[in-house]
C-alpha positions in Angstrom: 183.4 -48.1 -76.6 183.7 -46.6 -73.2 183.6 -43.0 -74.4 180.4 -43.3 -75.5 178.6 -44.3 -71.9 181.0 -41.8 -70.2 179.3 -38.8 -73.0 175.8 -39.8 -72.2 176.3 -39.8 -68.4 177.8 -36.4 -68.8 175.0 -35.1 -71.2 172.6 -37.1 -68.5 174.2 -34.9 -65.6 173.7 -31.8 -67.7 170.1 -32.2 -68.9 169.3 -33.3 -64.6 171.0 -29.7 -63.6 168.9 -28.2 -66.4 165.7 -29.6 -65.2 166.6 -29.3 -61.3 167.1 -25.4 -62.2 163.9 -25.4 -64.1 162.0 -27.3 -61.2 163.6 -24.1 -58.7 162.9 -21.6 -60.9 159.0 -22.8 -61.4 158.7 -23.6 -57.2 160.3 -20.0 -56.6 157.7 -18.6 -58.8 154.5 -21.1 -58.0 155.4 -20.0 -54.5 155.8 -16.0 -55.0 152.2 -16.4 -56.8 150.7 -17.7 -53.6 152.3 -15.3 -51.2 150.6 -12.4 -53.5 147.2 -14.4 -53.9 147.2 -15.1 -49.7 148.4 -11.1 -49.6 145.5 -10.2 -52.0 142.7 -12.5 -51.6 140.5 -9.8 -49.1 140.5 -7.2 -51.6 139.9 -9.7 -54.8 136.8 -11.2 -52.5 136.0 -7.7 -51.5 135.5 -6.4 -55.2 133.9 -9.6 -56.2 131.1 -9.3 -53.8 131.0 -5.5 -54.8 130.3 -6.2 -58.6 127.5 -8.9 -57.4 125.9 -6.9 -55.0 125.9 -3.9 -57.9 124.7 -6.2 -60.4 121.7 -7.3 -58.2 121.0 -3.7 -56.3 120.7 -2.5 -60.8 118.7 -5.5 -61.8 116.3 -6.2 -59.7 115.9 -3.1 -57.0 115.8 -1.0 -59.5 114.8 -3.0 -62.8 117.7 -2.1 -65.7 117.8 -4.0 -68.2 121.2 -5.7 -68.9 123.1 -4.3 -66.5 126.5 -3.9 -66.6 128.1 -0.1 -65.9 127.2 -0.5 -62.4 129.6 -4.0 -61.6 132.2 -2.6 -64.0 132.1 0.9 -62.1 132.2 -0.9 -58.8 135.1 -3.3 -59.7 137.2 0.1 -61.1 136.2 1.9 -58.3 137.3 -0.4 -55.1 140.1 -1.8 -57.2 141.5 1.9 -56.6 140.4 2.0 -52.9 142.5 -0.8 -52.3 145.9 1.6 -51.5 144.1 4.9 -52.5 142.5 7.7 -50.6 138.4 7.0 -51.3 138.4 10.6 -52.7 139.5 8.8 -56.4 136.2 6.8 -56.0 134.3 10.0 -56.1 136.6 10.9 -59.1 136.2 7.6 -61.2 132.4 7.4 -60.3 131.9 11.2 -61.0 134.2 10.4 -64.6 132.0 7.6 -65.4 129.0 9.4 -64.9 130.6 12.4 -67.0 131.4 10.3 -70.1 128.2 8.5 -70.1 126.6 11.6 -70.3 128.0 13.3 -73.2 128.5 10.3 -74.9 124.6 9.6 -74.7 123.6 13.1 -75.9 125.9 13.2 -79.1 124.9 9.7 -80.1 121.4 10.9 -79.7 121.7 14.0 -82.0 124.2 12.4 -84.6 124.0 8.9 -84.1 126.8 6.4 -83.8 130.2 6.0 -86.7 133.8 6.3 -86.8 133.4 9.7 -86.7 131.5 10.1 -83.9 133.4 7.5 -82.1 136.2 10.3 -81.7 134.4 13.3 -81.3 132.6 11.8 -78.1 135.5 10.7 -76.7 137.2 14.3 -77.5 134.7 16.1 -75.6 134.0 13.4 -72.5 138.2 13.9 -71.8 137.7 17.2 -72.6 135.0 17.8 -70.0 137.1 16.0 -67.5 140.0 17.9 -68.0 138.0 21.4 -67.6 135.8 19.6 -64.4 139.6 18.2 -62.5 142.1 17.0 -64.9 142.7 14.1 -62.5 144.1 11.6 -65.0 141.8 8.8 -63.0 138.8 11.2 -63.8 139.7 11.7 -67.6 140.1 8.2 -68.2 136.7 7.2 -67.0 135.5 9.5 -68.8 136.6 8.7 -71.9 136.0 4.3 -71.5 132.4 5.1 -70.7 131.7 7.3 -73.9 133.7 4.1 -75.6 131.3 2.2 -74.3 128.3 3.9 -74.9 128.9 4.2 -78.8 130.0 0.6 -79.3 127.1 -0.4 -76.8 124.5 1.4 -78.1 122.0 -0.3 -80.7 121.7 2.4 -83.9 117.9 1.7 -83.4 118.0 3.1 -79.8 117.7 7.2 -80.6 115.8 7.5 -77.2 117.5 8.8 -74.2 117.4 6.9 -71.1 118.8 7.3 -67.2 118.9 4.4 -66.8 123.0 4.3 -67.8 123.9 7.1 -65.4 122.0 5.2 -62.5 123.6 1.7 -63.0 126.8 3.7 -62.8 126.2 5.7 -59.9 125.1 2.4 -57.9 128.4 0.4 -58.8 130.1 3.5 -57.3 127.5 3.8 -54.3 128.4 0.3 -54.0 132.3 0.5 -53.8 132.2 3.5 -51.4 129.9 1.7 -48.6 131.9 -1.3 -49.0 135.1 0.2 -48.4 133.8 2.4 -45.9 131.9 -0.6 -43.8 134.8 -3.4 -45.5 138.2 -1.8 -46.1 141.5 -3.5 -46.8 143.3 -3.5 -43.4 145.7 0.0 -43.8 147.8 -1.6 -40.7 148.9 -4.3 -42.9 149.0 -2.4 -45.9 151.5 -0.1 -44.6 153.3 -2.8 -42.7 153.2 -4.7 -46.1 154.8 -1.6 -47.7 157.2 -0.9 -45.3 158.9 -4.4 -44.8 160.7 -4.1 -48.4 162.1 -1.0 -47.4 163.7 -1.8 -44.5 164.4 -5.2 -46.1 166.2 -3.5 -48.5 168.2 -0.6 -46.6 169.6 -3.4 -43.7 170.6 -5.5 -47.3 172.3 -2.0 -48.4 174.4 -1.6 -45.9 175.3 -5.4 -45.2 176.7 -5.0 -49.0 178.6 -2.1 -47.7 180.0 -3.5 -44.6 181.1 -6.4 -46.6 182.8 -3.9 -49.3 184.5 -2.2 -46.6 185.6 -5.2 -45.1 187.3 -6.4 -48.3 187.9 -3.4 -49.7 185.9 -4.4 -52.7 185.5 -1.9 -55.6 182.8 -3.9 -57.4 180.8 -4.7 -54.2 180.6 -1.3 -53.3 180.1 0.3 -56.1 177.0 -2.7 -56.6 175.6 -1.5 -52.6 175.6 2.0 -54.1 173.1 0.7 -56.8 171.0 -1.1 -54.5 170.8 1.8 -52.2 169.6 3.9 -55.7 167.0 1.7 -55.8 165.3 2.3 -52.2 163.9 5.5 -53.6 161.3 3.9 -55.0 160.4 2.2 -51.9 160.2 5.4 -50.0 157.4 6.5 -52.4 155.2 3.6 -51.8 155.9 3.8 -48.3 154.6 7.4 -48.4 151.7 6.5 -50.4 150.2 3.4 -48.6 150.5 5.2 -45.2 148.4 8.5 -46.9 145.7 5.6 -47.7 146.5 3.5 -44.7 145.4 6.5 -42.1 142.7 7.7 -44.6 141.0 4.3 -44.5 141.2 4.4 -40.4 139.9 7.3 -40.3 136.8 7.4 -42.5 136.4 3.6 -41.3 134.8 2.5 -37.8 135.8 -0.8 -37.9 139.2 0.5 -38.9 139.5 3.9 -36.7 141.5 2.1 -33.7 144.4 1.8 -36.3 145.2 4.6 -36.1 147.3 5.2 -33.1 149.9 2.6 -34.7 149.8 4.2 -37.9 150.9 7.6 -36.7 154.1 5.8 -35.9 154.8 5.6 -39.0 153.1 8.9 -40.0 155.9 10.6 -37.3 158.9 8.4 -39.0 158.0 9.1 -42.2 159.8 11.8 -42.8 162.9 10.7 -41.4 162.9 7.5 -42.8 162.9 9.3 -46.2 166.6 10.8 -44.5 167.5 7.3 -43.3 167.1 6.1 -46.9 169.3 9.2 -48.5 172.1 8.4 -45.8 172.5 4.7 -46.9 173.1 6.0 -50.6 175.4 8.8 -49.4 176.8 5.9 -46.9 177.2 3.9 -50.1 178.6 6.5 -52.2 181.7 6.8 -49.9 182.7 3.5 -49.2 182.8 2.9 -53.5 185.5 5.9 -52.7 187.1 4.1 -49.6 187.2 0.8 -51.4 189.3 2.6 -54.1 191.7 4.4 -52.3 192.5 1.4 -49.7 191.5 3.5 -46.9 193.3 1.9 -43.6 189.7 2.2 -41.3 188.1 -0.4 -43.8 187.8 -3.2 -41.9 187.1 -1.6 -38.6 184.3 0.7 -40.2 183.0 -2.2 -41.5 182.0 -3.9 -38.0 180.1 -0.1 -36.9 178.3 -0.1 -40.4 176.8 -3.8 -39.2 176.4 -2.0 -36.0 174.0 0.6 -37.7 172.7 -1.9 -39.8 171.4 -3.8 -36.7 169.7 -0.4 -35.7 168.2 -0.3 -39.1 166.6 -3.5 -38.9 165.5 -2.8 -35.0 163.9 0.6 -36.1 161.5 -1.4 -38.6 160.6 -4.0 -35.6 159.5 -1.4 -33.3 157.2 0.7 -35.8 155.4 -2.9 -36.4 155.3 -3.1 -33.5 155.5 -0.3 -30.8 157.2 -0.6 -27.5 159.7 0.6 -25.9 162.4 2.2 -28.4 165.3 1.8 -25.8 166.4 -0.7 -27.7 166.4 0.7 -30.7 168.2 4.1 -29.7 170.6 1.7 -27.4 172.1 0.2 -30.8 172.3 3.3 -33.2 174.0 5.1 -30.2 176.3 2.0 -29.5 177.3 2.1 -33.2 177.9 6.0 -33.3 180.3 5.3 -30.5 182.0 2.8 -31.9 182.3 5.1 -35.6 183.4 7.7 -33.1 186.4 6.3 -31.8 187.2 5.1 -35.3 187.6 8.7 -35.9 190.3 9.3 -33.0 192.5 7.0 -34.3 192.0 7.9 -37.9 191.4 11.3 -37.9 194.0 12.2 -40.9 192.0 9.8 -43.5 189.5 11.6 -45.2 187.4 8.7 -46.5 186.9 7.3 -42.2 186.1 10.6 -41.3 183.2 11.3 -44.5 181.9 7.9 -43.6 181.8 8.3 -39.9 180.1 11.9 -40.3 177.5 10.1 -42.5 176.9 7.8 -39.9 176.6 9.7 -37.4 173.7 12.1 -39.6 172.2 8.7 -40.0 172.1 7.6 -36.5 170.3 11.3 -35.6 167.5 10.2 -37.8 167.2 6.9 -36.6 166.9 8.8 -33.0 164.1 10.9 -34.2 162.0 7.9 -35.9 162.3 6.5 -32.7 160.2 9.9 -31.1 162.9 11.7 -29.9 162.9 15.5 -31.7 166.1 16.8 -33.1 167.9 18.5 -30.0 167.1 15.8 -28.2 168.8 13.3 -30.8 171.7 15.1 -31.0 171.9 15.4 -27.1 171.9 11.4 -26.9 174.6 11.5 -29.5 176.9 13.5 -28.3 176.6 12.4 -24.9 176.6 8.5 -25.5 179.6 9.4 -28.1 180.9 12.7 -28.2 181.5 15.6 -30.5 183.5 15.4 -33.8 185.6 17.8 -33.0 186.9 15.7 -29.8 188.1 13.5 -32.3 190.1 15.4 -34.6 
């Protein structure tokens, strides 16, 4: 009689875990979902007012009937502006324009089927592909010949241009808005960038705490996040050529880009930074399975230099003085340095030190310093290798 109470208060505990997890799981979510709606809500209002404006500009400026190429072409082309040099609205408009086109002129010799369905969509891609072969420029291309046949009513053998002007106003459209309205690049890039360094500081806290344990499966888990950053780097790149193309074509946006060249300079050696953490990775999953002796103690610098990491992506939001930055990467190269002096027979200390010590010059460099100077700081604030062997 008493089991049975004791089995539904255990099933009771179960089913209120279950539906706390579920309750997480949907806050975490509703809660990401706002974060990308606050991040986003400029560029959604942006291309909303572009479509109107397009829609109105087609209608009643210039008196098409049933307009609707020129808000679809403005909501395709700023929906590409929004992280994409404003050359690709040229392509897209000029694709749309190309597909409308030929599409018109074969419907108007051999009317509208199956058939023809494919042969104006052969020869709109076609055209592309001879004009740019820009996959953007292609694909336009071929969704406005779509359009054309499906829209087209068989009684309508005329030819009218009225189809490549509602076009070309969505696109006029997008390009004055993003010229006199763009998405802000500083916050772009500084929306790109914080995952990275998000994710390299996490990398090599994963590390440190391998080392520290001498864990095989931690490491070897850090070495697959640190894989990952590549794809990070890539964005990174991508934004900022969008970013300082935006404030540059911009006036509202031009003043930008003084802060975005900070990046512009670091971008190189932030792609380093990011290939030092794997290789930094890579040798502590080897340390962690031969026991190396300088775990522990290598552990602390790798902190150390993941401090620097996290300083380096403060400074380029927001520029100041870099002492500090160049103060900690140089404080942890000493530290890795010395590591080396009393380990200098262990060949896993001595990889992992060099690495950090390669990745510490780069972090120097982001900072504005060029290479001799880097390597200057370094070897003065903590000496040669070869002192230490």
């Amino acid at each position: 009689m008493h089991g049975k109470p004791g089995k539904g208060a255990a099933l009771a505990d179960v089913y209120t875990a279950s539906e706390a997890k579920l309750f997480s799981r949907v806050r975490s979510g509703l809660a990401a979902g706002l974060r990308r709606l606050w991040g986003n809500g400029w560029p959604v209002i942006q291309t909303a007012v572009a479509a109107s404006v397009a829609y109105f500009l087609a209608t009643f400026a210039l008196g098409i009937q049933q307009s609707f190429y020129a808000p679809i072409a403005a909501v395709v082309c700023l929906s590409l502006t929004l992280g994409e040099p404003w050359r690709r609205v040229l392509l897209v408009t000029i694709g749309v324009t190309l597909g409308l086109g030929i599409a018109s002129l074969i419907v108007l010799v051999i009317g509208i089927g199956t058939a023809q369905m494919g042969i104006v969509v052969a020869l709109a891609m076609g055209a592309a592909v001879l004009l740019s072969g820009r996959t953007l420029l292609v694909n336009q291309a071929a969704i406005s010949a779509i359009l054309v046949v499906v829209l087209q009513p068989p009684q309508q053998s005329g030819f009218s241009p009225d189809r490549f002007l509602d076009a070309l106003v969505g696109g006029g459209v997008a390009l004055a808005i993003n010229y006199l309205f763009p998405a802000d690049p500083e916050r772009m890039v500084q929306r790109a960038a914080r995952p990275f360094f998000a994710k390299l500081v996490c990398a090599l806290e994963e590390v440190a705490a391998a080392l520290e344990d001498s864990d095989l499966d931690r490491a070897e888990g850090a070495l697959s996040q640190a894989r990952g950053i590549d794809e990070q780097v890539s964005e990174l790149r991508d934004t900022l050529t969008a970013g300082r193309e935006t404030a540059r074509y911009s006036p509202i946006r031009r003043r930008e880009l003084g802060h975005l060249q900070h990046y512009a300079d670091a971008a190189d050696r932030l792609d380093l930074v990011a290939r030092g953490v794997r290789s930094l990775a890579r040798s502590a999953v080897d340390a962690a399975r031969h026991g190396s002796p300088a775990s522990g103690s290598l552990s602390e610098t790798v902190l150390d230099l993941s401090r620097a990491v996290r300083a380096l992506g403060d400074y380029l939001a927001h520029p100041s003085d870099p002492e500090v930055v160049r103060r900690g990467a140089l404080d942890a190269a000493d530290k890795a340095t010395t590591l080396l002096k009393e380990h200098a027979q262990d060949l896993d200390t001595s990889v992992i030190v060099g690495q950090i010590r390669t990745t510490i010059v780069d972090l120097l460099i982001s900072t504005g310093m060029d290479q001799t100077q880097a390597l200057h700081a370094l070897e003065e604030n903590a000496g040669r290798p070869s002192e230490s062997g």
